[in-house]
MOPAC internal coordinates of N, CA, C and O (Angstrom, degrees):
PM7 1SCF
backbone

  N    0.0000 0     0.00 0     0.00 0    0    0    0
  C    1.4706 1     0.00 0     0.00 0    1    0    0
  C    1.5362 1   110.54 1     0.00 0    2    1    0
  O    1.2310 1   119.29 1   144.05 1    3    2    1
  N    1.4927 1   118.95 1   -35.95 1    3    2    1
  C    1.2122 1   133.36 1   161.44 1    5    3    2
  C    1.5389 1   113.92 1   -10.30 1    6    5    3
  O    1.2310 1   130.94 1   104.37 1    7    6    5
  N    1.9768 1    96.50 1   -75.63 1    7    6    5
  C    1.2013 1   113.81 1  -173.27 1    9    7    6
  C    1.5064 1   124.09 1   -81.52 1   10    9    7
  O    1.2310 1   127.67 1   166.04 1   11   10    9
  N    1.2087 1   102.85 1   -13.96 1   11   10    9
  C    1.6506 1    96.69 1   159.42 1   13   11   10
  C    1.2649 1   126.37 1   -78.59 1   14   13   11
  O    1.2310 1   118.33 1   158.99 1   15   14   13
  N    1.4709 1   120.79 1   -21.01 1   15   14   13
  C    1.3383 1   132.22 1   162.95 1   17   15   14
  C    1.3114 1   118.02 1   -39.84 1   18   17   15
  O    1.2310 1   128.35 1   136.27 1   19   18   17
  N    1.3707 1   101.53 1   -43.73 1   19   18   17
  C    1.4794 1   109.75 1  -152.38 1   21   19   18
  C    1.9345 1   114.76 1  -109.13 1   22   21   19
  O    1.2310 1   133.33 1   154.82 1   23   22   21
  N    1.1163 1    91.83 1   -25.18 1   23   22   21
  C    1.6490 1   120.41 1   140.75 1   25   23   22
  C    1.7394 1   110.75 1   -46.08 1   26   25   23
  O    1.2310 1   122.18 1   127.91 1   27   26   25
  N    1.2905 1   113.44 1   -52.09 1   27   26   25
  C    1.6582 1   119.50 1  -170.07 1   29   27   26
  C    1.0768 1   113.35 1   -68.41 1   30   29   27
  O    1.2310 1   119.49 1   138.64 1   31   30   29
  N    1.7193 1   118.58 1   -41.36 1   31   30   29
  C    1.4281 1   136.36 1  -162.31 1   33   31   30
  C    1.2782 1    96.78 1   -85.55 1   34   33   31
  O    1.2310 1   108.59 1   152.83 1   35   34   33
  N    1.4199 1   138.95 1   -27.17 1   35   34   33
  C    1.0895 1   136.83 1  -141.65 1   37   35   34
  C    1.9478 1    84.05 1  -105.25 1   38   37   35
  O    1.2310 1   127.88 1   127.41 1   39   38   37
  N    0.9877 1   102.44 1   -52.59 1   39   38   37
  C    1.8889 1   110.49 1   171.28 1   41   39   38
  C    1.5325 1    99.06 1   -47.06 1   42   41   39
  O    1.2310 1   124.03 1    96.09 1   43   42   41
  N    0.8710 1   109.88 1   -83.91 1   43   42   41
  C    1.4972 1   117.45 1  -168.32 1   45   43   42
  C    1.8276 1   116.80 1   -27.85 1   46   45   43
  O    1.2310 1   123.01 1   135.97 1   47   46   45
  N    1.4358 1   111.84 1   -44.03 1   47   46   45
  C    1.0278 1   134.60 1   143.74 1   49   47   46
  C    1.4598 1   132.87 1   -36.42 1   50   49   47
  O    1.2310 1   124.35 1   116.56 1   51   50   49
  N    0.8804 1   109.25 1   -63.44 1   51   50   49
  C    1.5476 1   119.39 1   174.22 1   53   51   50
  C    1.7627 1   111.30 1   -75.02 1   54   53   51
  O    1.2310 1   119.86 1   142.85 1   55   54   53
  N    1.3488 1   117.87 1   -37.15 1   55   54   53
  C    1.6716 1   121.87 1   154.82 1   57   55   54
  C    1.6990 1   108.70 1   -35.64 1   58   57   55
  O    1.2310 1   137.05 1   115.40 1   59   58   57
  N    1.0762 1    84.58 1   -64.60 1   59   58   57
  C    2.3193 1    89.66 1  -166.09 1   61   59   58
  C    1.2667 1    90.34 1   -68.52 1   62   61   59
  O    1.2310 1    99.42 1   143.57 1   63   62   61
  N    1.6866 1   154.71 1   -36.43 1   63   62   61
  C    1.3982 1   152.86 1   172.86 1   65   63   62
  C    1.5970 1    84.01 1   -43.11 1   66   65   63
  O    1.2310 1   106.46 1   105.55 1   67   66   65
  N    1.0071 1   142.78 1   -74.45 1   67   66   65
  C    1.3762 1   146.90 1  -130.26 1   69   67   66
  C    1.6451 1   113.90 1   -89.70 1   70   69   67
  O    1.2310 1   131.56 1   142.95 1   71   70   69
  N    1.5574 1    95.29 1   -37.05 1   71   70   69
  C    1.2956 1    87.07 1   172.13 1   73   71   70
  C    1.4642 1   122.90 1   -77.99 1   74   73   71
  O    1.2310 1   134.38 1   149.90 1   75   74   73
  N    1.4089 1    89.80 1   -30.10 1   75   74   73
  C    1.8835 1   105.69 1   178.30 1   77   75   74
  C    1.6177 1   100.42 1   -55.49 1   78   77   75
  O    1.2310 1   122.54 1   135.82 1   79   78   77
  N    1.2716 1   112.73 1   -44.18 1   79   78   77
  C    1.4285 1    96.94 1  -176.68 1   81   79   78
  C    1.3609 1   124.00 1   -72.92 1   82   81   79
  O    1.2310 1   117.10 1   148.66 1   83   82   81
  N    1.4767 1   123.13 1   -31.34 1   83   82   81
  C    1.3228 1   146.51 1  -174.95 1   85   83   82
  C    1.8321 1   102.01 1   -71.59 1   86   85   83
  O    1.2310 1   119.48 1   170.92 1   87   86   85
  N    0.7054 1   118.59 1    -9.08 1   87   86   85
  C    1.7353 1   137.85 1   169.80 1   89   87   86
  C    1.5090 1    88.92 1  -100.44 1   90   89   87
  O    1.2310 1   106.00 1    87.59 1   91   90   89
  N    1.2198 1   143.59 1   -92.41 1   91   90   89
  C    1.4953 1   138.14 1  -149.29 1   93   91   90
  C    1.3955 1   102.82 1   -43.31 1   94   93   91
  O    1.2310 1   120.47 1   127.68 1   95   94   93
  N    1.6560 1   116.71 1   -52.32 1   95   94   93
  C    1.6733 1   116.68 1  -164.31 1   97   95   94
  C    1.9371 1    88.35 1   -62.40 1   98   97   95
  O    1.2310 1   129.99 1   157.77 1   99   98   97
  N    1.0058 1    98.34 1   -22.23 1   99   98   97
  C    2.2072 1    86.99 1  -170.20 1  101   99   98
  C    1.3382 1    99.69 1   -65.70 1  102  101   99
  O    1.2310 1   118.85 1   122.54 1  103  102  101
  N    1.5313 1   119.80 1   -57.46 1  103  102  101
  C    1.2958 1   114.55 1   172.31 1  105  103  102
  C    1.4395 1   137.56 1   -44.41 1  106  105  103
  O    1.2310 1   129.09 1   130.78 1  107  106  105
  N    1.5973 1   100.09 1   -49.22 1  107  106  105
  C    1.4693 1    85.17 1   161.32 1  109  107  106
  C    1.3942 1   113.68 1   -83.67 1  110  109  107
  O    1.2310 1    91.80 1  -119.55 1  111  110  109
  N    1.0324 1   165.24 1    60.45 1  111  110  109
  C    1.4255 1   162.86 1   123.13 1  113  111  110
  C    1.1854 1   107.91 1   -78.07 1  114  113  111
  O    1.2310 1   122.41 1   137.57 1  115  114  113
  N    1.5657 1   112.98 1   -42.43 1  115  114  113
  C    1.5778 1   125.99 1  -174.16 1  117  115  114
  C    1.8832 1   101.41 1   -66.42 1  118  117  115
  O    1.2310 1   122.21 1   133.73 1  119  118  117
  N    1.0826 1   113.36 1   -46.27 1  119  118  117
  C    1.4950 1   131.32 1   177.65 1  121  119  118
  C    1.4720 1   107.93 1   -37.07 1  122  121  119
  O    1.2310 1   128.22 1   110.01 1  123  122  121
  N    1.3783 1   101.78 1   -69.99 1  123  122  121
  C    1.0394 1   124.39 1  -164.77 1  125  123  122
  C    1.9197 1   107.71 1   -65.76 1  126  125  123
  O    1.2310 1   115.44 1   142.99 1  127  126  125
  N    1.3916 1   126.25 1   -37.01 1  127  126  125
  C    1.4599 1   143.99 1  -178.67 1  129  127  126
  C    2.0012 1    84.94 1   -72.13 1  130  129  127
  O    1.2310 1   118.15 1   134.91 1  131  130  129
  N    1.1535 1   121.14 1   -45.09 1  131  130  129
  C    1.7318 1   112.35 1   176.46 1  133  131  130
  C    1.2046 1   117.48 1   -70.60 1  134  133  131
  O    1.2310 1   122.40 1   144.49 1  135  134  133
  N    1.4868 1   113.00 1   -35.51 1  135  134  133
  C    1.6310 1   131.49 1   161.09 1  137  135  134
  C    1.7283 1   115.43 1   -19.61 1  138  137  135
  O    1.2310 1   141.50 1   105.12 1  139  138  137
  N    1.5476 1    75.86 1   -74.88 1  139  138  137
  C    1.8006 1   110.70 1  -160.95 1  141  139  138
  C    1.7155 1    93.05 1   -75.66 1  142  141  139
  O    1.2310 1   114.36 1   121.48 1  143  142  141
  N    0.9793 1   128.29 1   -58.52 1  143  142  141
  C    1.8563 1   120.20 1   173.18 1  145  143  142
  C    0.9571 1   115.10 1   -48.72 1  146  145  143
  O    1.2310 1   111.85 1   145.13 1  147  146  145
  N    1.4547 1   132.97 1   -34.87 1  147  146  145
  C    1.5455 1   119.35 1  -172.56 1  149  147  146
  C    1.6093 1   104.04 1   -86.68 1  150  149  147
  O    1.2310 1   123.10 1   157.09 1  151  150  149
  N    1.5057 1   111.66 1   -22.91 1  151  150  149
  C    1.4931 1   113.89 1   174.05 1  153  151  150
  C    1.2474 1   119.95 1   -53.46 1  154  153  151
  O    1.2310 1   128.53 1   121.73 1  155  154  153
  N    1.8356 1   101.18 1   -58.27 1  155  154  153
  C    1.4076 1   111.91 1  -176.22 1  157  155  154
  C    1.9764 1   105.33 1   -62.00 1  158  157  155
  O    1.2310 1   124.16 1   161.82 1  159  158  157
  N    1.0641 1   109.62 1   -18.18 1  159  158  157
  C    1.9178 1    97.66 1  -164.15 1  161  159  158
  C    1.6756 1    94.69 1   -98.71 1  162  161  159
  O    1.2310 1   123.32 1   179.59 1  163  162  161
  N    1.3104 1   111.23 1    -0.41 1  163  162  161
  C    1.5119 1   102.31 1   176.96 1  165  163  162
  C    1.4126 1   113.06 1   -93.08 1  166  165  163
  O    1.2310 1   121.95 1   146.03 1  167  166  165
  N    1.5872 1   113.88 1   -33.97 1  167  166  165
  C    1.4015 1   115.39 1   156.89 1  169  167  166
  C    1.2906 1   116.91 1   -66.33 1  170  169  167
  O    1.2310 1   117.57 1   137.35 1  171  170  169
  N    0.7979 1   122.23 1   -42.65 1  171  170  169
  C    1.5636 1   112.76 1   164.82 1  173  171  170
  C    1.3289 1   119.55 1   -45.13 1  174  173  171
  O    1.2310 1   108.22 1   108.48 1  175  174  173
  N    0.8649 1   139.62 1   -71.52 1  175  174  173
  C    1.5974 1   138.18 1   140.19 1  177  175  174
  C    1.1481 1   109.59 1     0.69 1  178  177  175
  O    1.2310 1   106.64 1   101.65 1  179  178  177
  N    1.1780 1   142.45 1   -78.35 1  179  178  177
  C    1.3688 1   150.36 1  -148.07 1  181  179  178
  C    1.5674 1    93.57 1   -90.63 1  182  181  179
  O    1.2310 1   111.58 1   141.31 1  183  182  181
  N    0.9871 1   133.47 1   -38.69 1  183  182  181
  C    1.9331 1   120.40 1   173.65 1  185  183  182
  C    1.4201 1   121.38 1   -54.40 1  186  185  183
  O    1.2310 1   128.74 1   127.30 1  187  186  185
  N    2.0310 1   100.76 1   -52.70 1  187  186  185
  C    1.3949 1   133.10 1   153.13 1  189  187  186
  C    1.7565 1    98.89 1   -14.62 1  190  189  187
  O    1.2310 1   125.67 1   102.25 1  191  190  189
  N    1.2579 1   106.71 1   -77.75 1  191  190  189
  C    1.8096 1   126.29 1  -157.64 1  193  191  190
  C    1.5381 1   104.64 1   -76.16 1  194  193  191
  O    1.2310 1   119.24 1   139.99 1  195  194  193
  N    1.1634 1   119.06 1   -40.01 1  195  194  193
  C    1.3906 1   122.30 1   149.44 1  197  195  194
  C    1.6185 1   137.62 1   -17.32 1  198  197  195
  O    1.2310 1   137.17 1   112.95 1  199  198  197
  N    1.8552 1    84.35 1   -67.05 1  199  198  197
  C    1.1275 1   102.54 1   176.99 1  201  199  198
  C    1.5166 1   136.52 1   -82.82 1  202  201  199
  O    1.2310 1   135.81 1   155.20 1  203  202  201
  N    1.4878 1    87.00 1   -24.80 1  203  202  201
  C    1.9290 1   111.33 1   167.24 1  205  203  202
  C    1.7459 1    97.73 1   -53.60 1  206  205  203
  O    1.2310 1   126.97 1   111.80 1  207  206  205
  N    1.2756 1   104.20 1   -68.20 1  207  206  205
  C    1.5761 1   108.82 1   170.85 1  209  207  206
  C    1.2274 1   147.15 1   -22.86 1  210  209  207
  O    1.2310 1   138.10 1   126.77 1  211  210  209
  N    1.3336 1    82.52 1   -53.23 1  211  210  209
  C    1.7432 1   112.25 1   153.64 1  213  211  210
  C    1.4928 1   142.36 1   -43.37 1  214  213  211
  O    1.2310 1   124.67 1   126.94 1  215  214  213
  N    1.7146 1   108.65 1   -53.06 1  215  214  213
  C    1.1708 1   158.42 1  -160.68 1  217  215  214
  C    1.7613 1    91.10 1   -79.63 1  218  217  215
  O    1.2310 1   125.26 1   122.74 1  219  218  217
  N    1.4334 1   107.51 1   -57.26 1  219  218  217
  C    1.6102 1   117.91 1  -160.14 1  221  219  218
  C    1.3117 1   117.27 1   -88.32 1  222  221  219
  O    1.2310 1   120.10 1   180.00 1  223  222  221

């Protein structure tokens, strides 16, 4: 019984390792989706101003 105990704790353990990590990769995915939007709307911007430029 010892070793199933310790078998359990050791699971239980390694569960919250996993989820904790399975949360971090979300965050950075999420990071990365704020990353890539602020990239894309800054070029946008700058084509925008480009093109004003252009125009005048």
């Amino acid at each position: 019984s010892l070793t199933s105990a310790s078998s359990f704790g050791f699971y239980s353990i390694s569960s919250d390792f996993s989820q904790q990590f399975s949360s971090f990769e979300f965050q950075i995915e999420e990071l990365n989706l704020i990353l890539i939007q602020g990239n894309l709307q800054f070029r946008l911007r700058n084509s925008l101003r480009n093109w004003d430029s252009l125009s005048v």
